[in-house]
VOBA-1610 file (N, C-alpha, C; in pm, whole numbers, padded with zeros to 5 digits, always signed):
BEGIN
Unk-00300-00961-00254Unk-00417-01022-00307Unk-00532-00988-00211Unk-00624-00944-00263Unk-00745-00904-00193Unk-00895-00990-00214Unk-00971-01018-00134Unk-01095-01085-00172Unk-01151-00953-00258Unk-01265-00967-00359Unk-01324-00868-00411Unk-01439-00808-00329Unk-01497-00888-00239Unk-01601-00798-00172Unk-01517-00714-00073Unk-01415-00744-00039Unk-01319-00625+00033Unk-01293-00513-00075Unk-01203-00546-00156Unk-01209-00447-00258Unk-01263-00350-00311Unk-01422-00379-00300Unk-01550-00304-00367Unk-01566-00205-00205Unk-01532-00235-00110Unk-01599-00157+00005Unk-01473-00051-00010Unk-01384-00032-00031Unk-01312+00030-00036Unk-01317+00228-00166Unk-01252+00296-00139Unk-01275+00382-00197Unk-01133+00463-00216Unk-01063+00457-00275Unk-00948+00445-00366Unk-00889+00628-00406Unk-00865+00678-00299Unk-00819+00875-00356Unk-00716+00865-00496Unk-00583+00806-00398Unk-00450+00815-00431Unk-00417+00801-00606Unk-00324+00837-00632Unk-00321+00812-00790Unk-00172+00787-00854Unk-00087+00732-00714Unk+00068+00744-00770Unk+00119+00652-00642Unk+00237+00647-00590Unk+00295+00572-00496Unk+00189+00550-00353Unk+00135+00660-00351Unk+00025+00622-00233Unk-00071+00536-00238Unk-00111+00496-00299Unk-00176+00387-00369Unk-00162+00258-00272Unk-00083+00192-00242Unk-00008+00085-00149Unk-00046+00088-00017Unk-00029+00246+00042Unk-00028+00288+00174Unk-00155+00264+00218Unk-00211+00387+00102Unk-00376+00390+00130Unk-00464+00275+00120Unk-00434+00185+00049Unk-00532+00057+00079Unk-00435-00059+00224Unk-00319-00011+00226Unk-00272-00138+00368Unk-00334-00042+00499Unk-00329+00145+00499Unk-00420+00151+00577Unk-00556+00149+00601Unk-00600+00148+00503Unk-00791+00133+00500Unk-00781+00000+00522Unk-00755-00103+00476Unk-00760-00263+00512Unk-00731-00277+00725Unk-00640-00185+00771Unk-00620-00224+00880Unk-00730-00175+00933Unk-00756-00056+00919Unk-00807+00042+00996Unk-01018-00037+01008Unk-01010-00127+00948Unk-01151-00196+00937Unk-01112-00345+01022Unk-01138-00305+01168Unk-01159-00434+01229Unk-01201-00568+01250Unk-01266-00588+01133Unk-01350-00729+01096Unk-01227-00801+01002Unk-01127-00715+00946Unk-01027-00793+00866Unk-00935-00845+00924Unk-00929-00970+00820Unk-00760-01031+00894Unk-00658-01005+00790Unk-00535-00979+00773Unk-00423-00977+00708Unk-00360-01103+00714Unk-00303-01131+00633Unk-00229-01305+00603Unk-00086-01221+00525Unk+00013-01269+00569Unk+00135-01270+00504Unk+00122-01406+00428Unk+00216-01377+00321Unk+00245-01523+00172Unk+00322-01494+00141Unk+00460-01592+00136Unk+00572-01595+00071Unk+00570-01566-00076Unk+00679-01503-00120Unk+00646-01521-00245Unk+00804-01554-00309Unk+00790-01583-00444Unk+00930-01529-00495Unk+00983-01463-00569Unk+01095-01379-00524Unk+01112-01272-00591Unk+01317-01243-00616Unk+01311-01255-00739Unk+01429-01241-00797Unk+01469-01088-00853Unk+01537-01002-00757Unk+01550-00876-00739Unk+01646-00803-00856Unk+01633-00678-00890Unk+01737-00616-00985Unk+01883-00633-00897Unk+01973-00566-01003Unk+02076-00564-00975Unk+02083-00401-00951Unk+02147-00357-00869Unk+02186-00197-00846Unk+02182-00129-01005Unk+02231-00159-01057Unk+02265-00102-01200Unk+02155-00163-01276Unk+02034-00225-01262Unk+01911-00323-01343Unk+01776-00189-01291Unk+01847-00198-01167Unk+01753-00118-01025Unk+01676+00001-01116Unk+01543+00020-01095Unk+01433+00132-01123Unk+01487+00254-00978Unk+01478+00392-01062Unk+01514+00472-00933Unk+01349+00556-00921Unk+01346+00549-00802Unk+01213+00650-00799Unk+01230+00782-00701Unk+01150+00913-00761Unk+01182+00985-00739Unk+01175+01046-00576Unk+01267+01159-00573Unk+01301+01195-00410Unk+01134+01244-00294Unk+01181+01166-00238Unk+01054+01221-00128Unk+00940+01108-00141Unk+00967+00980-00208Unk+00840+00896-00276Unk+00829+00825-00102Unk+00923+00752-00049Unk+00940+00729+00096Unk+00858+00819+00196Unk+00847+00945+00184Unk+00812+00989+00261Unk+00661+01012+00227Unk+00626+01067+00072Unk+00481+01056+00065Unk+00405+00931+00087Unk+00475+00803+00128Unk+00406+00707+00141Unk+00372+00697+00294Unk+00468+00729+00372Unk+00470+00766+00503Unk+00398+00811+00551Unk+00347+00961+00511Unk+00213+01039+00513Unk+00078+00992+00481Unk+00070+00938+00352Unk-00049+00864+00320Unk-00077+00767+00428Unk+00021+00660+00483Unk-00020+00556+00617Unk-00096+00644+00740Unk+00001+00762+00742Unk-00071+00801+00891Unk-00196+00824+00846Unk-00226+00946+00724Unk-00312+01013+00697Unk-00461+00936+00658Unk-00432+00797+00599Unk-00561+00746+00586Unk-00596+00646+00691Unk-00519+00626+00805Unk-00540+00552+00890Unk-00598+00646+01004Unk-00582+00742+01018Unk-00601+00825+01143Unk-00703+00910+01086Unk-00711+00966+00957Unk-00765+01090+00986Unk-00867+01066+00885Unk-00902+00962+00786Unk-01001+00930+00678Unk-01096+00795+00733
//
C-alpha cells in the first residue's frame, strides 16, 4: 500500500515481474521515506493449486533491485 503523493513521484519502466522490484527499489532509494511492514493474511495454494512462473523470473527480479537502486 502506497500513499498517492508517493506514487505520483514515482516513474514506473518495468512491464512484467519487475514491476515489484522496481518500485521497493525506488521507494528505498528516496531517503525521506519510511517503509512499515503489515501483517496480513494469507491462505496459500497447495503445490498442485500452485501458479508456476516462468524460468529465470527470480533472477530478473534480482537484477531489476540492483539495477534501479544503484544505477537509475
Amino acid at each position: 500500500m502506497f500513499r498517492w503523493e508517493v506514487i505520483q513521484q514515482i516513474t514506473i519502466k518495468s512491464n512484467d515481474f519487475a514491476v515489484e522490484p522496481e518500485l521497493t527499489a525506488k521507494i528505498f532509494k528516496n531517503k525521506r521515506l519510511r517503509v512499515y511492514e503489515l501483517p496480513i493474511s494469507y491462505y496459500g495454494r497447495t503445490y498442485e493449486e500452485g501458479r508456476r512462473f516462468p524460468g529465470g523470473t527470480g533472477w530478473r527480479a534480482m537484477i531489476a533491485l540492483i539495477k534501479y537502486r544503484f544505477m537509475n
